[in-house]
C-alpha positions in Angstrom: 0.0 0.0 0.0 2.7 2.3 1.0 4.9 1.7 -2.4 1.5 2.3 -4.2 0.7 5.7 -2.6 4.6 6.9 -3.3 4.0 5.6 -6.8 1.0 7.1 -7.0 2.1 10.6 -5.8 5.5 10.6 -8.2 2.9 10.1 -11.0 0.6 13.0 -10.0 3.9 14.8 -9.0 5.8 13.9 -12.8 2.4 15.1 -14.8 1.7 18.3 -12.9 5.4 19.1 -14.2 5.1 17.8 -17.6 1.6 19.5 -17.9 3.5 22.6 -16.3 6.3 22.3 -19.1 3.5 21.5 -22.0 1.8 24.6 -21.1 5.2 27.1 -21.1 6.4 25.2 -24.0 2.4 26.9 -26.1 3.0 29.7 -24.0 6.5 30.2 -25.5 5.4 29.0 -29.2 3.1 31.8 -28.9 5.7 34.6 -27.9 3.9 34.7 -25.0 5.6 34.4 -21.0 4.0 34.0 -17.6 5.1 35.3 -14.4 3.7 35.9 -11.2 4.6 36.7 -7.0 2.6 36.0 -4.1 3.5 37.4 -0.3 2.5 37.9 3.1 3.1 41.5 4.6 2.4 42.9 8.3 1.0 45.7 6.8 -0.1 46.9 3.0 1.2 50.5 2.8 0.7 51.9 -0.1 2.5 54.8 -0.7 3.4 55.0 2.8 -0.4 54.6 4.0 -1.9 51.6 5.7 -4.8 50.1 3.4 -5.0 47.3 6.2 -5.8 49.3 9.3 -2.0 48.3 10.1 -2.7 44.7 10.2 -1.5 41.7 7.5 -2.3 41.5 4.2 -2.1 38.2 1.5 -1.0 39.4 -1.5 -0.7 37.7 -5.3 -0.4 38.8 -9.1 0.4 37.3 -12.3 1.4 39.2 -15.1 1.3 37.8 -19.1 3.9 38.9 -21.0 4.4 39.0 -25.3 8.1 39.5 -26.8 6.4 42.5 -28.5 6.6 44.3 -25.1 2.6 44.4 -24.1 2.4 42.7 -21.0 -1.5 42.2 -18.8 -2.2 40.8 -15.5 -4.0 41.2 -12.1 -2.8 41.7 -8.8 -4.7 41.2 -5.4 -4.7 42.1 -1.7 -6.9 42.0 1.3 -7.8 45.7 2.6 -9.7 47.1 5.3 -10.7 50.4 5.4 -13.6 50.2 8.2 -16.6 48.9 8.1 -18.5 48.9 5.5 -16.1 49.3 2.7 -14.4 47.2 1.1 -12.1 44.3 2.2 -10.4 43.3 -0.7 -8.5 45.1 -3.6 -8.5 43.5 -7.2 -6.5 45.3 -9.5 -5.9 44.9 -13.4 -3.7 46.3 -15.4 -2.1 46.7 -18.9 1.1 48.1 -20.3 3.8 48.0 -22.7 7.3 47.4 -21.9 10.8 48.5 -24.1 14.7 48.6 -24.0 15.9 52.0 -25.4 19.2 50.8 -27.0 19.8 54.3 -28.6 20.7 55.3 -24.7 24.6 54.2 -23.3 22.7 53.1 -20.2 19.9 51.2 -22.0 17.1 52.0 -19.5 14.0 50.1 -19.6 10.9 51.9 -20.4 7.5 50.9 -19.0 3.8 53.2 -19.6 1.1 51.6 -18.8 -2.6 51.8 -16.9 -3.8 50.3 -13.7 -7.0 50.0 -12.3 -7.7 49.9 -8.6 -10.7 48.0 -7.9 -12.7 47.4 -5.2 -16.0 44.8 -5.6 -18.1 45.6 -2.9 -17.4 49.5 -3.2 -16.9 50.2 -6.9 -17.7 53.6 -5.6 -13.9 53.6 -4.9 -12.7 52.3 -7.9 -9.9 54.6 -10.1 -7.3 54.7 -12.9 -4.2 55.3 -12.8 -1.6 56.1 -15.9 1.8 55.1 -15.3 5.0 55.7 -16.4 8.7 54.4 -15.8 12.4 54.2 -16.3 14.4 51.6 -15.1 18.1 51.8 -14.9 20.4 48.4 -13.9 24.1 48.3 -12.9 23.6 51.9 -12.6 26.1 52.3 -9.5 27.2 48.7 -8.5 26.8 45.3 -10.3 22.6 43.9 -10.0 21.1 47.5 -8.4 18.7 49.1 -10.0 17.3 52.4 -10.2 13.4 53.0 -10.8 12.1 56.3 -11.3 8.0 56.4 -12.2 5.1 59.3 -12.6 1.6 58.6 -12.4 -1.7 60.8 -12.9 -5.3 60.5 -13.0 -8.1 62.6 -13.1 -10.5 60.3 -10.1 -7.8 60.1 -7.1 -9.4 57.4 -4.6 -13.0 57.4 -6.4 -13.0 61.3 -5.5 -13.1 62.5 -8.7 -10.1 64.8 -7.9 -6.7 64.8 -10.2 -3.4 63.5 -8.4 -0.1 63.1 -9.6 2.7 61.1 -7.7 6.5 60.9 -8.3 8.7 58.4 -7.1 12.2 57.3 -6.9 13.7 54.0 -5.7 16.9 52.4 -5.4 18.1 48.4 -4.7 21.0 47.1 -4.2 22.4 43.9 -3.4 25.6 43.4 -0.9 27.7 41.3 -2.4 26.6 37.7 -2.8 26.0 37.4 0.8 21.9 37.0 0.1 21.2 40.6 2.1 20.3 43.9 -0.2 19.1 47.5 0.7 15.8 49.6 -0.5 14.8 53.0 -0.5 12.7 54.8 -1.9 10.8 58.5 -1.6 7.8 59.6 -3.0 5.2 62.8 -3.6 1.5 62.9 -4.3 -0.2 66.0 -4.7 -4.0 66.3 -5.5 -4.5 69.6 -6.9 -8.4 69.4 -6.3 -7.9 69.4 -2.6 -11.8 70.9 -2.5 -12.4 67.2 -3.6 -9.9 65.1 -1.7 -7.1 66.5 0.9 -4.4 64.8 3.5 -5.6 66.0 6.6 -6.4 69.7 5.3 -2.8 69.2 2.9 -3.1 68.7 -0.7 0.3 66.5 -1.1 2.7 64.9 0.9 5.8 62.7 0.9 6.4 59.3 1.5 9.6 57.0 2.3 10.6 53.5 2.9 13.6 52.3 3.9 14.9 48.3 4.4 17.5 45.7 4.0 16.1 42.2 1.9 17.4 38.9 2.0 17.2 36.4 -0.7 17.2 32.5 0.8 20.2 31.0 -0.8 18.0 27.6 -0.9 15.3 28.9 -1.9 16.1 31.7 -4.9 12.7 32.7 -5.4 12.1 33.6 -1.6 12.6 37.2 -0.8 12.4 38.2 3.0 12.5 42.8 3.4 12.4 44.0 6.3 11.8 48.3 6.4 10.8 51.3 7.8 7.9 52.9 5.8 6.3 56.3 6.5 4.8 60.0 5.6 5.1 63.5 6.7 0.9 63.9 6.9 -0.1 65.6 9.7 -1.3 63.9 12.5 -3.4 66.4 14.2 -6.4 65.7 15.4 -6.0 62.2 14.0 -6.7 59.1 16.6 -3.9 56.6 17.3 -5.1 54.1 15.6 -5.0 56.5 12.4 -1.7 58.0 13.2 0.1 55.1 13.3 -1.5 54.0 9.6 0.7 57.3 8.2 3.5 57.3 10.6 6.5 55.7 10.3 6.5 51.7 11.0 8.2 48.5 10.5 6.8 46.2 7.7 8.1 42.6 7.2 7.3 41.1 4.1 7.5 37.7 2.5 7.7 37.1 -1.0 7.6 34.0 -3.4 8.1 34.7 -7.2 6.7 32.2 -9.6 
């Protein structure tokens, strides 16, 4: 019984894989890649702001990529913004992705739009237009520099217009597994009548963390950083003060 169960298993185990390999193998015949990440976080900050009430979030996305450059895919995460709005986040997205070889540092360019979705508050939902550079080895061998802008005209469902800059830098130290982030952003709404940050129209956001890639396990990514704005916290209760302020935030992430 036992040597039927093991032989039973390496058989469900050996066509999952070749069913796994059949199905990149059309993918790839196609021009077409697949590529995906799931995580667990202690809390989802999104540009420096809790969208979990500081608590933990489950996170996953897969993205579908064509050699052409166009690239679509979905990403997900549990929110919670206090009862009764929503409690989970579905986002699609589309964009197009290109090497410009005319440039000595060959940056990456990425445009593309995202849409922030909520299903049982589609009051909430927005777009977003994106655009990014990326540059690698820019400094030390495997960093990478990202610099993006974004804008859209309905900010958080507010109908208000917002745009955010951001710029981030990684890094890995050596080949000991450990790496550093950072990053610092602004968002500004310029219909603060609409939409404000506790009576401010923009503010800044910042993160800051060391990573650390499992030698065993390559696809594992462990980060560990400080994440935070300058909003003011007047007024605000603690529980809300401690959703902008700066934090820790561990995160675990798988890439598929």
């Amino acid at each position: 019984m036992k040597f039927s169960t093991k032989a039973l298993t390496l058989a469900i185990l050996s066509s999952t894989a070749t069913m796994t390999m059949a199905a990149d193998d059309a993918l790839s015949k196609l021009g077409l890649s697949f590529s995906g990440s799931a995580a667990v976080t202690s809390d989802y900050r999104y540009r420096g702001i809790t969208q979990t009430g500081n608590d933990a979030a489950v996170q996953a996305g897969f993205t579908l990529s064509h050699n052409s450059g166009l690239y679509a895919g979905l990403w997900g995460s549990n929110v919670n913004f206090g009862s009764p709005d929503p409690h989970l986040e579905l986002d699609p997205f589309i964009g197009y992705s290109t090497t410009l070889d005319g440039f000595a540092s060959k940056p990456i360019l990425d445009v593309g739009v995202w849409y922030y979705s909520y299903p049982s508050a589609s009051d909430l939902n927005w777009v977003e237009l994106y655009g990014k550079l990326i540059f690698k080895n820019a400094f030390a061998e495997g960093d990478s520099i990202l610099t993006n802008i974004n804008y859209t005209n309905d900010y958080a469902g507010a109908d208000a217009n917002s745009w955010n800059v951001n710029v981030g830098y990684s890094v890995p130290f050596g080949s000991t597994g450990f790496g550093g982030v950072a990053n610092v952003g602004y968002t500004v709404v310029t219909d603060d009548d609409k939409y404000d940050f506790n009576g401010d129209d923009n503010y800044v956001d910042w993160k800051a963390g060391v990573t650390y890639t499992f030698k065993s396990l390559p696809t594992v990514t462990a980060e560990l950083a400080a994440i935070g704005t300058n909003i003011d916290t007047k007024d605000m209760t603690d529980s809300v003060k401690r959703g902008v302020e700066t934090g820790a935030v561990f995160t675990l992430t798988k890439a598929f």
